[in-house]
Backbone atoms as SQL, in Angstrom:
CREATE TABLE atoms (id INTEGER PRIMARY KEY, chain TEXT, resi INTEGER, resn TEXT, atom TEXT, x REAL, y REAL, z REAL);
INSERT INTO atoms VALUES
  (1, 'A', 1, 'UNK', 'N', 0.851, -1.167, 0.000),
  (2, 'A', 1, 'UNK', 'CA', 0.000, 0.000, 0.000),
  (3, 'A', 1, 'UNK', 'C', 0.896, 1.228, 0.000),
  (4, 'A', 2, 'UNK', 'N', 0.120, 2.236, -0.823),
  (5, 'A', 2, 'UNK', 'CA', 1.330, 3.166, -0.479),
  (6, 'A', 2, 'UNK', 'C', 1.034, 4.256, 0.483),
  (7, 'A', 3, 'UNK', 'N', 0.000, 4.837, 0.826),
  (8, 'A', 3, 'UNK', 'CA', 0.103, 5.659, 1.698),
  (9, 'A', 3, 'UNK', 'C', -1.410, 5.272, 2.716),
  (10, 'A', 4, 'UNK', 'N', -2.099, 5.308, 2.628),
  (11, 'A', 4, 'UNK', 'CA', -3.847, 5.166, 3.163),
  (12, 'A', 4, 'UNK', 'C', -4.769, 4.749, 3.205),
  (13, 'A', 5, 'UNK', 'N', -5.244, 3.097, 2.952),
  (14, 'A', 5, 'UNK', 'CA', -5.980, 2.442, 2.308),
  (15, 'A', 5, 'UNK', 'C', -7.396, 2.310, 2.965),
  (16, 'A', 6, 'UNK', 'N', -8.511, 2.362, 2.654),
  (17, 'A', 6, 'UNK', 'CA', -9.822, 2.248, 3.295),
  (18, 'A', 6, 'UNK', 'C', -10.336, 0.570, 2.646),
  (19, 'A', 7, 'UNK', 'N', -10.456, -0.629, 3.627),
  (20, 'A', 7, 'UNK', 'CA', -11.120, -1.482, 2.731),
  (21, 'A', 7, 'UNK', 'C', -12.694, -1.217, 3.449),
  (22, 'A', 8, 'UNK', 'N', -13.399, -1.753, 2.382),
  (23, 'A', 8, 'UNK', 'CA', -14.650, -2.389, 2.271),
  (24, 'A', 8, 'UNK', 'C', -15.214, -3.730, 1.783),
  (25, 'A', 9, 'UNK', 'N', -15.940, -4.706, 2.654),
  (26, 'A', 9, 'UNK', 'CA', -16.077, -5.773, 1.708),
  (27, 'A', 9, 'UNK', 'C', -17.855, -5.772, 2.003),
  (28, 'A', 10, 'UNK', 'N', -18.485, -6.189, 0.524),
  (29, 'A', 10, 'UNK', 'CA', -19.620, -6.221, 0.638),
  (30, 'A', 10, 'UNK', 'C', -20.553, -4.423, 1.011),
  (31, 'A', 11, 'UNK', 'N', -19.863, -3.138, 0.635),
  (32, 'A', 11, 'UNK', 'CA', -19.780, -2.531, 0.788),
  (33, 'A', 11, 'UNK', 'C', -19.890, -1.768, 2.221),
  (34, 'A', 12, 'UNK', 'N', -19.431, -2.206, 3.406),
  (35, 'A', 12, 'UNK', 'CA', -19.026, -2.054, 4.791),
  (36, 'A', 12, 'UNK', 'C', -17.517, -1.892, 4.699),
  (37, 'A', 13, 'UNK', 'N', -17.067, -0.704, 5.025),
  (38, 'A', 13, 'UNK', 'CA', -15.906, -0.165, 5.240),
  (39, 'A', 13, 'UNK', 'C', -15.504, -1.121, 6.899),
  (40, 'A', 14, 'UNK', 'N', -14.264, -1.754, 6.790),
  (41, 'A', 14, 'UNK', 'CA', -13.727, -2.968, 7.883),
  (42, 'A', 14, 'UNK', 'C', -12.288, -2.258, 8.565),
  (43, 'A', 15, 'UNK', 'N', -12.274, -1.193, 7.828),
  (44, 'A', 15, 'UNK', 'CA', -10.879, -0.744, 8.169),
  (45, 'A', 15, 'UNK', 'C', -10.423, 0.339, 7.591),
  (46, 'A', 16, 'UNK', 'N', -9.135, 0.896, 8.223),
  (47, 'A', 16, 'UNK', 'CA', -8.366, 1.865, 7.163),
  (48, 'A', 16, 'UNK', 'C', -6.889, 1.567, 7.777),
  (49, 'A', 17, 'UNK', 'N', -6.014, 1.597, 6.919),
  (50, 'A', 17, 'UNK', 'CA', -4.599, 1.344, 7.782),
  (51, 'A', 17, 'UNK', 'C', -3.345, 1.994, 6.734),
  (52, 'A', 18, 'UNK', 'N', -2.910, 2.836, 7.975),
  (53, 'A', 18, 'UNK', 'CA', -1.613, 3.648, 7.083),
  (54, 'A', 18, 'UNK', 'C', -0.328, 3.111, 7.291),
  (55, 'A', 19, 'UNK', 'N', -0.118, 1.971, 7.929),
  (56, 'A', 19, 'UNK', 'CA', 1.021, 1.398, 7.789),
  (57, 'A', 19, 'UNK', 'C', 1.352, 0.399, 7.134),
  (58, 'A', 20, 'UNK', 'N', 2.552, -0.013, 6.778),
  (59, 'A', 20, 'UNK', 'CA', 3.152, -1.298, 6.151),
  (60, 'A', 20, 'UNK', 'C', 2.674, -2.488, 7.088),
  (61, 'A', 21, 'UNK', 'N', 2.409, -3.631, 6.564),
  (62, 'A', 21, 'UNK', 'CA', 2.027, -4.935, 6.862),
  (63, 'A', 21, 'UNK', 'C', 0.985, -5.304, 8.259),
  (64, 'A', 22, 'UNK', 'N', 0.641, -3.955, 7.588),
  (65, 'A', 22, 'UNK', 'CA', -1.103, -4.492, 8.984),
  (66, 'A', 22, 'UNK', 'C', -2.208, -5.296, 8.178),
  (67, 'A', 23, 'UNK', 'N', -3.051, -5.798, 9.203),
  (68, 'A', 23, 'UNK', 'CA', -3.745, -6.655, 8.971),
  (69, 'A', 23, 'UNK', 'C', -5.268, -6.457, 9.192),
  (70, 'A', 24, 'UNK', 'N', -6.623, -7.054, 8.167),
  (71, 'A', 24, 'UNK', 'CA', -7.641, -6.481, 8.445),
  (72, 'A', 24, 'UNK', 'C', -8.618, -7.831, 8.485),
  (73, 'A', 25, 'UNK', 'N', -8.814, -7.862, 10.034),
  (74, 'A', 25, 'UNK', 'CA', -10.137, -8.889, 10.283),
  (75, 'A', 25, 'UNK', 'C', -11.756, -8.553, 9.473),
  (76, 'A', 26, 'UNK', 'N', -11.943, -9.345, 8.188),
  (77, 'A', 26, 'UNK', 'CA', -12.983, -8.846, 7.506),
  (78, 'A', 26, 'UNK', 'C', -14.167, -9.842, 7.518),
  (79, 'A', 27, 'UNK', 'N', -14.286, -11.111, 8.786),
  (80, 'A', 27, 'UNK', 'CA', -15.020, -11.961, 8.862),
  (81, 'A', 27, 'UNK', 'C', -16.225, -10.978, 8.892),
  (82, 'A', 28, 'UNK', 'N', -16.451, -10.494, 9.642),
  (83, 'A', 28, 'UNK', 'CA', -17.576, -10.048, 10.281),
  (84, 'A', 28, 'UNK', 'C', -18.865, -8.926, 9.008),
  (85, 'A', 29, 'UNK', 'N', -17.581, -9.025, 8.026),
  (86, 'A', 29, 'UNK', 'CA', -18.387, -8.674, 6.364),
  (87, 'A', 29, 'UNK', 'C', -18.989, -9.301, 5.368),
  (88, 'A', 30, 'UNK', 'N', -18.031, -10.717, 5.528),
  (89, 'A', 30, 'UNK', 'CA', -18.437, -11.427, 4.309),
  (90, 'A', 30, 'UNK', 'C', -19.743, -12.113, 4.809),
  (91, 'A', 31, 'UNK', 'N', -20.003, -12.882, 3.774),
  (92, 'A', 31, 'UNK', 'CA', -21.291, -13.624, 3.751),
  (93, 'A', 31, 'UNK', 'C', -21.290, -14.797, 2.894),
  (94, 'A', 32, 'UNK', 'N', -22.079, -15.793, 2.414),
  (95, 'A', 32, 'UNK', 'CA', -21.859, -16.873, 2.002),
  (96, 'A', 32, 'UNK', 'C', -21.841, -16.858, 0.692),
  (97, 'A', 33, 'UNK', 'N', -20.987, -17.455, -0.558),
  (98, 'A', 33, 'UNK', 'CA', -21.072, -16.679, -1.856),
  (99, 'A', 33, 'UNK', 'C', -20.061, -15.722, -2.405),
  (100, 'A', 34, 'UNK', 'N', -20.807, -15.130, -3.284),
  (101, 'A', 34, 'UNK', 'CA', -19.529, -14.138, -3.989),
  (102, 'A', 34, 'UNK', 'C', -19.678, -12.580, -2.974),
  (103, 'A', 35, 'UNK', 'N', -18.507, -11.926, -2.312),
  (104, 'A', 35, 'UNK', 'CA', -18.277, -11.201, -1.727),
  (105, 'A', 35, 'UNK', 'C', -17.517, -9.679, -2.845),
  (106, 'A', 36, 'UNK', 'N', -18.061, -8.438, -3.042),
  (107, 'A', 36, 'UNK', 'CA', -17.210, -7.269, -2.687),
  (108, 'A', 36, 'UNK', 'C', -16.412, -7.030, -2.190),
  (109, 'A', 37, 'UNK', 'N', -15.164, -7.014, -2.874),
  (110, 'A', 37, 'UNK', 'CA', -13.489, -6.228, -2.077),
  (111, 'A', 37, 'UNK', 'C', -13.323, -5.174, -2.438),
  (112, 'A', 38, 'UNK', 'N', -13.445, -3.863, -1.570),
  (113, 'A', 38, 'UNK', 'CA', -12.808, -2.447, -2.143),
  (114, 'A', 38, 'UNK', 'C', -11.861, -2.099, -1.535),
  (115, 'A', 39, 'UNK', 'N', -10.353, -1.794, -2.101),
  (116, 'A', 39, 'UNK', 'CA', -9.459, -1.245, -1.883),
  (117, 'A', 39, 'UNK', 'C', -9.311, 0.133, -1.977),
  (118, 'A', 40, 'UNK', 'N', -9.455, 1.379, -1.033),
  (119, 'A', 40, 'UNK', 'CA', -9.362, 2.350, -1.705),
  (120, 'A', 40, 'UNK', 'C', -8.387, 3.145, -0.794),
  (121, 'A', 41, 'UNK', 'N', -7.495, 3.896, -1.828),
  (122, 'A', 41, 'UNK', 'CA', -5.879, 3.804, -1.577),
  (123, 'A', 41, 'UNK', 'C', -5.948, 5.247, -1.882),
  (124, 'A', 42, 'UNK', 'N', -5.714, 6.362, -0.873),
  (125, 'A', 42, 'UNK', 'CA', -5.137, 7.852, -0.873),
  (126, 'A', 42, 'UNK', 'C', -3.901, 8.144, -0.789),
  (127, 'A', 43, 'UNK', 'N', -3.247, 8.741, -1.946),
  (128, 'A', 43, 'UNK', 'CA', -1.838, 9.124, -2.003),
  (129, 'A', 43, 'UNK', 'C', -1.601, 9.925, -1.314),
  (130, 'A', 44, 'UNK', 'N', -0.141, 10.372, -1.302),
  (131, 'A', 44, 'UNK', 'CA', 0.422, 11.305, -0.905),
  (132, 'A', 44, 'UNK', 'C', -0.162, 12.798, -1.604),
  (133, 'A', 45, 'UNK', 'N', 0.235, 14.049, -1.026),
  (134, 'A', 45, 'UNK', 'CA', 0.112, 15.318, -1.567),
  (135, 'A', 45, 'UNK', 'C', 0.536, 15.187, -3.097),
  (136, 'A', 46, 'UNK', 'N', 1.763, 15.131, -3.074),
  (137, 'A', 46, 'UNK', 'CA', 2.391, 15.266, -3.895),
  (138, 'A', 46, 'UNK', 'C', 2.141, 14.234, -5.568),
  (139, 'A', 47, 'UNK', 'N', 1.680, 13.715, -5.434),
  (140, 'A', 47, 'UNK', 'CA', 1.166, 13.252, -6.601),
  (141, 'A', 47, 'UNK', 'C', -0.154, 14.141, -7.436),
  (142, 'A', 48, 'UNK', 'N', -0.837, 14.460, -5.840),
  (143, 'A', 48, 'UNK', 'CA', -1.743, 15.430, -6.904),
  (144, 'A', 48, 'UNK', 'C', -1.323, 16.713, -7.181),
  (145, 'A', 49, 'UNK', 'N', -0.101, 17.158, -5.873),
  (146, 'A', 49, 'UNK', 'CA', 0.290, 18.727, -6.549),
  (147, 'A', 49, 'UNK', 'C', 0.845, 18.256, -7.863),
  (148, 'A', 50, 'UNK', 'N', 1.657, 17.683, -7.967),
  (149, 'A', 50, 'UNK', 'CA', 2.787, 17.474, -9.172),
  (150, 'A', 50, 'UNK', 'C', 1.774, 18.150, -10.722),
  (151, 'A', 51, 'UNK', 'N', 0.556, 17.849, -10.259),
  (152, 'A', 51, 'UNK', 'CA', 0.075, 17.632, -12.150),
  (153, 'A', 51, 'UNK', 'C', -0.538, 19.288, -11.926),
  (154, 'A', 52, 'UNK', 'N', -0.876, 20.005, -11.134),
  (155, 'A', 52, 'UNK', 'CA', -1.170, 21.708, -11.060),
  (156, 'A', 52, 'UNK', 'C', -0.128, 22.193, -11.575),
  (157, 'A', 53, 'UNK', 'N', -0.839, 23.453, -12.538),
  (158, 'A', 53, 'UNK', 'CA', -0.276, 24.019, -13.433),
  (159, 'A', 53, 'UNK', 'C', -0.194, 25.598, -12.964),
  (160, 'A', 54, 'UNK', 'N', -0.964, 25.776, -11.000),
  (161, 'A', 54, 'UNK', 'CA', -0.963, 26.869, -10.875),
  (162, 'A', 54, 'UNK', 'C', -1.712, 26.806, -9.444),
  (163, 'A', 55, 'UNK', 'N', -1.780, 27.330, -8.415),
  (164, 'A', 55, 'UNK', 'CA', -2.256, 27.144, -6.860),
  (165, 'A', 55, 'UNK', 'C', -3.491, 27.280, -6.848),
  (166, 'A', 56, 'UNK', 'N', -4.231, 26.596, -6.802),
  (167, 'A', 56, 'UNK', 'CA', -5.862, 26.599, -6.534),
  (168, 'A', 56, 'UNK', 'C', -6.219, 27.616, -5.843),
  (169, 'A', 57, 'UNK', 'N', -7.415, 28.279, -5.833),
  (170, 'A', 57, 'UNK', 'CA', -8.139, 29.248, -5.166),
  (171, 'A', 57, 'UNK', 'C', -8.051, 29.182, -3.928),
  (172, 'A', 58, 'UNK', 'N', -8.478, 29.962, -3.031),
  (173, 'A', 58, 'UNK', 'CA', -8.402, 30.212, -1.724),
  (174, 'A', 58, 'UNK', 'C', -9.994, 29.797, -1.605),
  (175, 'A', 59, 'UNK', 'N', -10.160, 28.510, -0.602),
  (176, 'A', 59, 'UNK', 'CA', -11.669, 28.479, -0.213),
  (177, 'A', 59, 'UNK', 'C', -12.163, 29.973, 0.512),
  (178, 'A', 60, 'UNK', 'N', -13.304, 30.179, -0.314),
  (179, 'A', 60, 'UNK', 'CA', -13.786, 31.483, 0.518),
  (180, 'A', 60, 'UNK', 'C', -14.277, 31.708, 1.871),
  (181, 'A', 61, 'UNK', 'N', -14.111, 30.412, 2.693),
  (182, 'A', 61, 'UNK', 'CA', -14.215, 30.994, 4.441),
  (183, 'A', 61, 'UNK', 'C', -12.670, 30.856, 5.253),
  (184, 'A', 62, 'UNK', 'N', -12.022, 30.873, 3.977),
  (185, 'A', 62, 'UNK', 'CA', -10.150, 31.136, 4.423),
  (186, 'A', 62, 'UNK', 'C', -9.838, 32.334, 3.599),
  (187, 'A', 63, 'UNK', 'N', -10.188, 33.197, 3.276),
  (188, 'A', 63, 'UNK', 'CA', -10.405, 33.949, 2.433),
  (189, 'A', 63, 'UNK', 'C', -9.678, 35.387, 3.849),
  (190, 'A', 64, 'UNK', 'N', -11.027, 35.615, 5.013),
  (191, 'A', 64, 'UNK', 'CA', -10.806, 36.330, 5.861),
  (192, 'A', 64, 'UNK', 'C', -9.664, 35.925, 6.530),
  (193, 'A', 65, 'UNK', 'N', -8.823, 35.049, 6.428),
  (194, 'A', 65, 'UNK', 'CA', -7.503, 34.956, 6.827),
  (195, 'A', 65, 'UNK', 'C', -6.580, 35.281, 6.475),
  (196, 'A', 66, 'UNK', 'N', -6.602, 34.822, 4.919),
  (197, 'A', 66, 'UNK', 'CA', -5.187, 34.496, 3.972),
  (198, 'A', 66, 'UNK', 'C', -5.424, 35.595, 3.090),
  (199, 'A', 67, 'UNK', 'N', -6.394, 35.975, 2.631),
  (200, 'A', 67, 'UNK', 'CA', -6.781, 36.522, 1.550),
  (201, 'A', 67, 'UNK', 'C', -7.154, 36.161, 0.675),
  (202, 'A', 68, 'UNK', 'N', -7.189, 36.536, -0.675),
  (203, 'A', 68, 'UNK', 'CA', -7.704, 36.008, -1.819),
  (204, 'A', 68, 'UNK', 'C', -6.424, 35.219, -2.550),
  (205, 'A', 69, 'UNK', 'N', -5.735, 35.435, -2.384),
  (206, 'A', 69, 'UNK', 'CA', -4.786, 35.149, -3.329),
  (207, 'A', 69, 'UNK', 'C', -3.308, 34.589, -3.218),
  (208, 'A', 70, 'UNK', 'N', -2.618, 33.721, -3.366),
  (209, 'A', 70, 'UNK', 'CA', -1.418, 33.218, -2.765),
  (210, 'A', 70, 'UNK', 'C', -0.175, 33.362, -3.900),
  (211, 'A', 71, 'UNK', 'N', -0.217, 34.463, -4.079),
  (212, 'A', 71, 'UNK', 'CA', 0.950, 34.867, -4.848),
  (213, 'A', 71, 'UNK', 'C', 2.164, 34.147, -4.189),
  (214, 'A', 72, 'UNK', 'N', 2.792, 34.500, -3.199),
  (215, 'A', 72, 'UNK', 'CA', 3.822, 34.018, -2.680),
  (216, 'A', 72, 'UNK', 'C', 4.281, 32.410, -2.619),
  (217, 'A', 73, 'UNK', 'N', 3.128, 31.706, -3.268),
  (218, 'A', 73, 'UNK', 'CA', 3.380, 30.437, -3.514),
  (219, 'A', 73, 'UNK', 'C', 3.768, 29.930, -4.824),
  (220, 'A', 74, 'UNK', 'N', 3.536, 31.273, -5.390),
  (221, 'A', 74, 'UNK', 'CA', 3.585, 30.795, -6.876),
  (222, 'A', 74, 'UNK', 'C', 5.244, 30.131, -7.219),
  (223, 'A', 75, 'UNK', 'N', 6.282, 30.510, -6.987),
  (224, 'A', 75, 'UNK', 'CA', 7.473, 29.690, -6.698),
  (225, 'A', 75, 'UNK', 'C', 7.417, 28.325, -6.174),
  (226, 'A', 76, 'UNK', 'N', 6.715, 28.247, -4.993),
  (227, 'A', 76, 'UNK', 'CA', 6.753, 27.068, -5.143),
  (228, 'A', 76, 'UNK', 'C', 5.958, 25.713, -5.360),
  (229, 'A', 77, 'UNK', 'N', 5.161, 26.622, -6.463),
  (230, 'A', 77, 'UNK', 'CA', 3.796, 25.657, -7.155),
  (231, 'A', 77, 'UNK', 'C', 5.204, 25.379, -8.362),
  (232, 'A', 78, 'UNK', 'N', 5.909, 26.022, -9.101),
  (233, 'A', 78, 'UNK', 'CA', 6.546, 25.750, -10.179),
  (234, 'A', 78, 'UNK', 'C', 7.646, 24.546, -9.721),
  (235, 'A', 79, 'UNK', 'N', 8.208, 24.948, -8.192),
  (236, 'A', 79, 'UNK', 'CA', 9.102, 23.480, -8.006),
  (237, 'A', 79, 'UNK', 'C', 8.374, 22.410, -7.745),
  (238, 'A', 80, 'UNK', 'N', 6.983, 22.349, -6.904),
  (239, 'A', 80, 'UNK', 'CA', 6.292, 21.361, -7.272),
  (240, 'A', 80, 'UNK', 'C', 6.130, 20.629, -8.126),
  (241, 'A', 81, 'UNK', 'N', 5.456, 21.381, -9.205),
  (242, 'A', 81, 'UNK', 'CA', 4.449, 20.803, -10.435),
  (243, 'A', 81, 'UNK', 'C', 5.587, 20.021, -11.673),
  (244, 'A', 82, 'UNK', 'N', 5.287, 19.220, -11.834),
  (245, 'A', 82, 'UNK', 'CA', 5.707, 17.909, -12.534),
  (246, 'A', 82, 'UNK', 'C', 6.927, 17.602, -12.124),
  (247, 'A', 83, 'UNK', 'N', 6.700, 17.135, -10.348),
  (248, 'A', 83, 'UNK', 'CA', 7.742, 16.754, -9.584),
  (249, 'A', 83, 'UNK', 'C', 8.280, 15.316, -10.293),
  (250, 'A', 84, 'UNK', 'N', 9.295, 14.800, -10.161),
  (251, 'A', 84, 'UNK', 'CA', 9.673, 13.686, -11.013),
  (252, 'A', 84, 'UNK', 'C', 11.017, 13.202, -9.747),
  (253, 'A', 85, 'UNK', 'N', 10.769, 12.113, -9.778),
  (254, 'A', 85, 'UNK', 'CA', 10.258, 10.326, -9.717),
  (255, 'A', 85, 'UNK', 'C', 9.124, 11.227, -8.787),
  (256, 'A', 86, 'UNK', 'N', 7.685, 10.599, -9.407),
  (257, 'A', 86, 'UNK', 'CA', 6.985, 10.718, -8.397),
  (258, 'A', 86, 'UNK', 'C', 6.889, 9.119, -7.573),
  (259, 'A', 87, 'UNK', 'N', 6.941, 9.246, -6.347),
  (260, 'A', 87, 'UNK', 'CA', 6.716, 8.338, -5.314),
  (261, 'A', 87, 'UNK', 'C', 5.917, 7.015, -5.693),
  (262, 'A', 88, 'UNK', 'N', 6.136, 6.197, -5.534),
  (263, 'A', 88, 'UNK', 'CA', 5.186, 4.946, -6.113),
  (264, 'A', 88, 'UNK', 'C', 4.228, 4.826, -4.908),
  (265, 'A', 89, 'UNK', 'N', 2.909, 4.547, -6.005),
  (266, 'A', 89, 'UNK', 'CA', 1.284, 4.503, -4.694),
  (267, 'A', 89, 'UNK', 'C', 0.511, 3.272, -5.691),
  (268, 'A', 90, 'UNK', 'N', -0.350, 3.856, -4.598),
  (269, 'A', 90, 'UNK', 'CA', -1.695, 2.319, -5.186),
  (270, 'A', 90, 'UNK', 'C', -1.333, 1.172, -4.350),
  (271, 'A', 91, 'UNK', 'N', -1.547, 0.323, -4.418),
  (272, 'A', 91, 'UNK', 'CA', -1.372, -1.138, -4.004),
  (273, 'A', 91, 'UNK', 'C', -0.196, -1.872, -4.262),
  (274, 'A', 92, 'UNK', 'N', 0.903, -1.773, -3.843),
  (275, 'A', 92, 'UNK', 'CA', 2.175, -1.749, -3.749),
  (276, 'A', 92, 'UNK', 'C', 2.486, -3.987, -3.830),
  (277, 'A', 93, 'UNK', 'N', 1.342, -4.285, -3.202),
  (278, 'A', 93, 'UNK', 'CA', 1.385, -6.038, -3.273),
  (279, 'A', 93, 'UNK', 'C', 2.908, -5.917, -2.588),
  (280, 'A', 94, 'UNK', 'N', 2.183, -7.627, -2.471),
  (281, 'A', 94, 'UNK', 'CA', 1.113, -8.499, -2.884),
  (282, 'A', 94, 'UNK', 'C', 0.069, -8.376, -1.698),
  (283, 'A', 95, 'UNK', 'N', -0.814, -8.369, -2.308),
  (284, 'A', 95, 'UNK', 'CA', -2.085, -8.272, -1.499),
  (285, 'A', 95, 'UNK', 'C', -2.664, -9.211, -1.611),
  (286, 'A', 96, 'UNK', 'N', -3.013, -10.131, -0.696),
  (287, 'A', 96, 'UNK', 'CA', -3.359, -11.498, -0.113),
  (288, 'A', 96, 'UNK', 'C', -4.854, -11.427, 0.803),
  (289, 'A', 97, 'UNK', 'N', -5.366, -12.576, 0.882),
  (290, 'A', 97, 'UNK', 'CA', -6.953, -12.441, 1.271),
  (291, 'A', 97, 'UNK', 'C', -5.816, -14.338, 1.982),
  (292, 'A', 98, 'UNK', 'N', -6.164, -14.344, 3.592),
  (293, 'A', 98, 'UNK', 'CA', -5.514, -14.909, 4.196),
  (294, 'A', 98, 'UNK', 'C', -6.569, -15.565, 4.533),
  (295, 'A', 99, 'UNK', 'N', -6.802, -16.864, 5.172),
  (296, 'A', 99, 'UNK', 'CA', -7.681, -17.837, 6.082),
  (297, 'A', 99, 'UNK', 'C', -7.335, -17.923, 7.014),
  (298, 'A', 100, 'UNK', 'N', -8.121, -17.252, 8.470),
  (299, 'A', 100, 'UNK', 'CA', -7.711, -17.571, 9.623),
  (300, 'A', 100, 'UNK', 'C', -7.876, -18.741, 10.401),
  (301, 'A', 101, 'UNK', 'N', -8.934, -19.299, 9.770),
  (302, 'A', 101, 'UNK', 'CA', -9.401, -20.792, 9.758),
  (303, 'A', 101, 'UNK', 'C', -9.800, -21.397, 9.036),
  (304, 'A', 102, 'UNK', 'N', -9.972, -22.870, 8.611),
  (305, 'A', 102, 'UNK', 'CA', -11.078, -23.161, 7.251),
  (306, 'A', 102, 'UNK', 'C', -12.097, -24.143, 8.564),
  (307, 'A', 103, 'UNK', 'N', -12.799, -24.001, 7.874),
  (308, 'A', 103, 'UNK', 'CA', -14.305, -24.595, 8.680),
  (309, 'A', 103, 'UNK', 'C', -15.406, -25.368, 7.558),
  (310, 'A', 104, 'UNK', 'N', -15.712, -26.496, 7.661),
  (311, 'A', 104, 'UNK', 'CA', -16.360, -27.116, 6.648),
  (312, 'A', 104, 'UNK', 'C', -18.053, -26.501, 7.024),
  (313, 'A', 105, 'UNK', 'N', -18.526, -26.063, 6.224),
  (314, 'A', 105, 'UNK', 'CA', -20.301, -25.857, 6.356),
  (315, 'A', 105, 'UNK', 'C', -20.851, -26.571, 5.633),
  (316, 'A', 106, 'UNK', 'N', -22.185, -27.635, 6.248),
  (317, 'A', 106, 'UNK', 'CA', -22.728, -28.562, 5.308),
  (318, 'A', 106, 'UNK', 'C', -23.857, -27.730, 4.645),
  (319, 'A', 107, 'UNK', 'N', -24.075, -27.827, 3.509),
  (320, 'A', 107, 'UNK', 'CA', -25.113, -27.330, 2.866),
  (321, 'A', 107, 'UNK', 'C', -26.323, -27.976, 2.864),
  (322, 'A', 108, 'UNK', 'N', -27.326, -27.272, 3.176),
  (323, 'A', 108, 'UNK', 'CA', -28.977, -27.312, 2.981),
  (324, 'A', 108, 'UNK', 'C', -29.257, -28.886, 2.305),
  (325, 'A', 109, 'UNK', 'N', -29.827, -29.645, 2.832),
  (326, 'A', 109, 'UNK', 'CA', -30.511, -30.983, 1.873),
  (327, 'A', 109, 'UNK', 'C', -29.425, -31.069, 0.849),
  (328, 'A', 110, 'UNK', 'N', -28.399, -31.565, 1.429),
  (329, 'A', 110, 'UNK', 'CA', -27.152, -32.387, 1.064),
  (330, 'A', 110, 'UNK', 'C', -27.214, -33.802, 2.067);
């Protein structure tokens, strides 16, 4: 993983974990059958500054703080923007779906 991952299985969010090689108890989601896995993985800053071509607006209830306008960043929106090696993200693997037990279930009028 590379920076933030939220899973969901069966669409019930089971977790979120920002570190390397943690682990997510997702019994309590699945169900019998075909199950939903969502991986959803938030990068770093810097992948999304990198691709701005110029400092986004000032939300207007930061406005009475900062002002309108962030000139003084404009330097360093240009060393930002199309920062290179950008950082590797997403799902870094191997990503594994583990058995904490196997358990035989007899099926219905079998």
């Amino acid at each position: 993983m590379g920076e933030i991952a939220e899973v969901r299985v069966n669409g019930a969010t089971v977790g979120v974990r920002w570190m390397r090689g943690q682990r997510l108890d997702v019994t309590e989601a699945l169900r019998a059958g075909m199950n939903d896995i969502e991986v959803l993985v938030t990068n770093t800053l810097i992948n999304r500054v990198s691709g701005l071509e110029e400092s986004p607006p000032v939300p207007e209830s930061l406005v009475p703080h900062y002002g309108k306008g962030l000139t003084s960043l404009k330097t360093n929106m240009q060393r930002l923007s199309n920062f290179k090696p950008l950082p590797l993200s997403g799902l870094l693997g191997p990503v594994r779906i583990l058995a904490g037990k196997e358990v035989e279930i007899p099926l219905n009028g079998a």
